[in-house]
SERO-723694 format. One record per residue (C-alpha): residue in three letters; x, y, z. Coordinates in Angstrom, 3 decimals. Layout:
// residues N
<rec aa="ALA" x="X" y="Y" z="Z"/>
...
This chain:
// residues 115
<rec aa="UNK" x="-56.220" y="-22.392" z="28.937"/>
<rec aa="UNK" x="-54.439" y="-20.791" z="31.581"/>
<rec aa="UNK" x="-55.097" y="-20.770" z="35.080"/>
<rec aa="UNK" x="-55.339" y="-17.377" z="35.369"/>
<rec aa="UNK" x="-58.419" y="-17.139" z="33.622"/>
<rec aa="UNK" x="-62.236" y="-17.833" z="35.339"/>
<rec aa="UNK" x="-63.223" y="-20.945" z="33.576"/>
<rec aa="UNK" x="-66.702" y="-18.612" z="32.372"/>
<rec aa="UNK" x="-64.046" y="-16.134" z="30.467"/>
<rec aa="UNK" x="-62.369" y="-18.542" z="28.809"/>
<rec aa="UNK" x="-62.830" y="-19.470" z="25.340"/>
<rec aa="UNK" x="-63.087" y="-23.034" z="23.803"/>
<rec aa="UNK" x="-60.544" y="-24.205" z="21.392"/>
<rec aa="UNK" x="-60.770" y="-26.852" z="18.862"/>
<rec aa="UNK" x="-59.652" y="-29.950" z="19.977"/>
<rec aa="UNK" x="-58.895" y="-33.211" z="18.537"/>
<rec aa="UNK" x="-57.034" y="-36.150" z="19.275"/>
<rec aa="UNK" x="-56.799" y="-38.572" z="23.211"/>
<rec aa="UNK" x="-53.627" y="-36.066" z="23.428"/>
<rec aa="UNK" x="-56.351" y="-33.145" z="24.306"/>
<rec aa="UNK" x="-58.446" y="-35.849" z="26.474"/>
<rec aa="UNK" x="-58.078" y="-34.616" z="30.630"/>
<rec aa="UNK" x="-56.095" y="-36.808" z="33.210"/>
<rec aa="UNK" x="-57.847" y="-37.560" z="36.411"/>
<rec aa="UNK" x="-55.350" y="-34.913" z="38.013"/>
<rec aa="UNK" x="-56.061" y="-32.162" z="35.932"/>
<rec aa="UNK" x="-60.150" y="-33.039" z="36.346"/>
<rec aa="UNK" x="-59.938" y="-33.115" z="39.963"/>
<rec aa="UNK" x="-58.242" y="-29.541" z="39.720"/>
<rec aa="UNK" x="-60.845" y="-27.994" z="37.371"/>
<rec aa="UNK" x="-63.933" y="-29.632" z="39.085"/>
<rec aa="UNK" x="-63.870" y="-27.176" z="42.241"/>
<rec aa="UNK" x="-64.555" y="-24.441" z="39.927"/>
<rec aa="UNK" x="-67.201" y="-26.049" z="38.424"/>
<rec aa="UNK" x="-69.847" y="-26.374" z="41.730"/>
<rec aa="UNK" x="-73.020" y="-28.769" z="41.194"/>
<rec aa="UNK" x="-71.141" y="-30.241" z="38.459"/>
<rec aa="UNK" x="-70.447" y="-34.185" z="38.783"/>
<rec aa="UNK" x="-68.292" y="-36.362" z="36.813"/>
<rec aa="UNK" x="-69.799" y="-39.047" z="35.455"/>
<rec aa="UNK" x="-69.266" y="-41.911" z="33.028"/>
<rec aa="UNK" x="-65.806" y="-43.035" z="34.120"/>
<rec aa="UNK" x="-64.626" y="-39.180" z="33.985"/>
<rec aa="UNK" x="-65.625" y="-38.881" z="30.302"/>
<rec aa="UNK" x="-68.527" y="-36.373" z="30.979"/>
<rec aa="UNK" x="-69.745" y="-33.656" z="33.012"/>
<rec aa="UNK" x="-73.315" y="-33.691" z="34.115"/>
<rec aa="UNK" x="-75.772" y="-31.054" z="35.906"/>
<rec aa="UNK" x="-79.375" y="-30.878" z="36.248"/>
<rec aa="UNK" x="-80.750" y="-27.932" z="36.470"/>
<rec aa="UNK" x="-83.996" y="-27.160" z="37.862"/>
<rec aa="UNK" x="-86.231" y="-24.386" z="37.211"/>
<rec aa="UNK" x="-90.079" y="-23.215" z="38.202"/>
<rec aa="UNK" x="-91.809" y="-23.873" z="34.575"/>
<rec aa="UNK" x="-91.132" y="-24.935" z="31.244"/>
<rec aa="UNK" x="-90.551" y="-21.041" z="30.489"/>
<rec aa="UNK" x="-87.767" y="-20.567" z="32.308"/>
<rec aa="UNK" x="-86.024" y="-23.788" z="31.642"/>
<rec aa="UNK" x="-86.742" y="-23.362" z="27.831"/>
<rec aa="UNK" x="-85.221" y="-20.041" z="28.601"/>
<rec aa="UNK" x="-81.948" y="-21.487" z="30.022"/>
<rec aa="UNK" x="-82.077" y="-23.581" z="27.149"/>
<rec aa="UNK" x="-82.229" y="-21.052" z="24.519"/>
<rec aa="UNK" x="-79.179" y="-19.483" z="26.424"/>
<rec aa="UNK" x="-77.310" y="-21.797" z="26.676"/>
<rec aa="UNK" x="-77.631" y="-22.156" z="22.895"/>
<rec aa="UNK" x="-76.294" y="-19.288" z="22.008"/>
<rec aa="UNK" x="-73.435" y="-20.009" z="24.325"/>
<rec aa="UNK" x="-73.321" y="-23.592" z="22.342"/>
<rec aa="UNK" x="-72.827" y="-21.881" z="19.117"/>
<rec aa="UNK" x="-70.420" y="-18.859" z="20.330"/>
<rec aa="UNK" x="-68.077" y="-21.549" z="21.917"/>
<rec aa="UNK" x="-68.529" y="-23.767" z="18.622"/>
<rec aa="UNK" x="-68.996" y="-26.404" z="21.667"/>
<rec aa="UNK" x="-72.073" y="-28.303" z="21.957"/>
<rec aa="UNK" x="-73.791" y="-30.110" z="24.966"/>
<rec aa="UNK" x="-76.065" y="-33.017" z="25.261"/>
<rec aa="UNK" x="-79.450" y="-31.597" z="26.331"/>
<rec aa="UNK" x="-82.074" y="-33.047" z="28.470"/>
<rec aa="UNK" x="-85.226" y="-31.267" z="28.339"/>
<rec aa="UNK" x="-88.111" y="-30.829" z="30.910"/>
<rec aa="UNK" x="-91.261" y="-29.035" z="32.076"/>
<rec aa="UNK" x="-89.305" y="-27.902" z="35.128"/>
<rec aa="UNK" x="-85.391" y="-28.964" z="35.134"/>
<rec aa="UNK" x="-82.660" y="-29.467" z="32.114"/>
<rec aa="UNK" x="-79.929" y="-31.737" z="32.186"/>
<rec aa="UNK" x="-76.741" y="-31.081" z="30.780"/>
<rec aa="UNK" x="-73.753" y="-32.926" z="29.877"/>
<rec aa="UNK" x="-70.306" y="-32.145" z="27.992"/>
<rec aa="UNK" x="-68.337" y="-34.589" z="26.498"/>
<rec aa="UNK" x="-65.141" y="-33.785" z="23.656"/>
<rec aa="UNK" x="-66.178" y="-36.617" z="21.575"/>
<rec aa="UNK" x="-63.360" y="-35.788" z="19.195"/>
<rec aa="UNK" x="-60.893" y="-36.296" z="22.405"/>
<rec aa="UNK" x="-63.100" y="-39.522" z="23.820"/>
<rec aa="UNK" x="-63.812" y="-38.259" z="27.118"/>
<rec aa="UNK" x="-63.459" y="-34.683" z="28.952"/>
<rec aa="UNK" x="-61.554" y="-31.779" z="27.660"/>
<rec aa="UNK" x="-60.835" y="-28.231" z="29.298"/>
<rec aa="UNK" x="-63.681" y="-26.963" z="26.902"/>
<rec aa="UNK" x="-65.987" y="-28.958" z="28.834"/>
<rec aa="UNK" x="-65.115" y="-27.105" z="32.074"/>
<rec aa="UNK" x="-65.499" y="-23.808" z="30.429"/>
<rec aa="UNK" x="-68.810" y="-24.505" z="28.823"/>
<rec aa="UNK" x="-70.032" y="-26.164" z="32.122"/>
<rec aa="UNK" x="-69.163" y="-22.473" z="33.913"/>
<rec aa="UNK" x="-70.563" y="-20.579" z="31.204"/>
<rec aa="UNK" x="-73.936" y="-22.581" z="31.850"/>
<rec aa="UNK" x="-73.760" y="-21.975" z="35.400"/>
<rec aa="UNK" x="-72.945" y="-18.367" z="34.929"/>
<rec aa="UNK" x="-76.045" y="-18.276" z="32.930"/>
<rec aa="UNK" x="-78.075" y="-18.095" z="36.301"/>
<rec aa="UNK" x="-75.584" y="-15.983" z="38.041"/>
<rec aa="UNK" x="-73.044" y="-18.700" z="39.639"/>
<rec aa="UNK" x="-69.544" y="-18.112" z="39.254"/>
């Protein structure tokens, strides 16, 4: 990915192998772009609740988010409640964090206008 490029236009990439897996460095760079998002797990995940009115719009956030899920070909872990969903990345196939997870995490928070 280059810099260059707003994590929420980016485009994952398949990744596998720890050669793909984030160092601390690079995480701390990437996480200001990312706002609400926290690193969690021993930096092998990003998580972000997200809270909503009613189980309409988070189920619409959800459904969203979805089809950003399957566009990227990059899948979160999904939380889901009446009023709030929770979502984490991980690149399992890297064991911990991977730029894909920063540009899935923006593309969810672009999903409610954040850049």
């Amino acid at each position: 990915m280059s810099d260059l490029i707003p994590l929420a236009r980016a485009h994952c990439v398949p990744l596998r192998g720890s050669e793909h897996r984030l160092p601390p460095a690079r995480i701390a760079e990437l996480l200001p772009q990312v706002p609400g998002w926290e690193v969690v797990e021993d930096g092998h995940a990003l998580l972000r609740t997200f809270p909503f009115d009613n189980y309409y719009e988070t189920m619409a956030f959800v459904n969203a988010l979805a089809f950003v899920a399957h566009a990227e070909d990059h899948h979160p872990d999904l939380g889901v409640h009446y009023n709030r969903a929770v979502v984490r990345y991980s690149t399992h196939d890297v064991g911990g964090l991977s730029e894909n997870d920063f540009i899935c995490a923006a593309k969810a928070s672009a999903l409610l206008g954040e850049s």
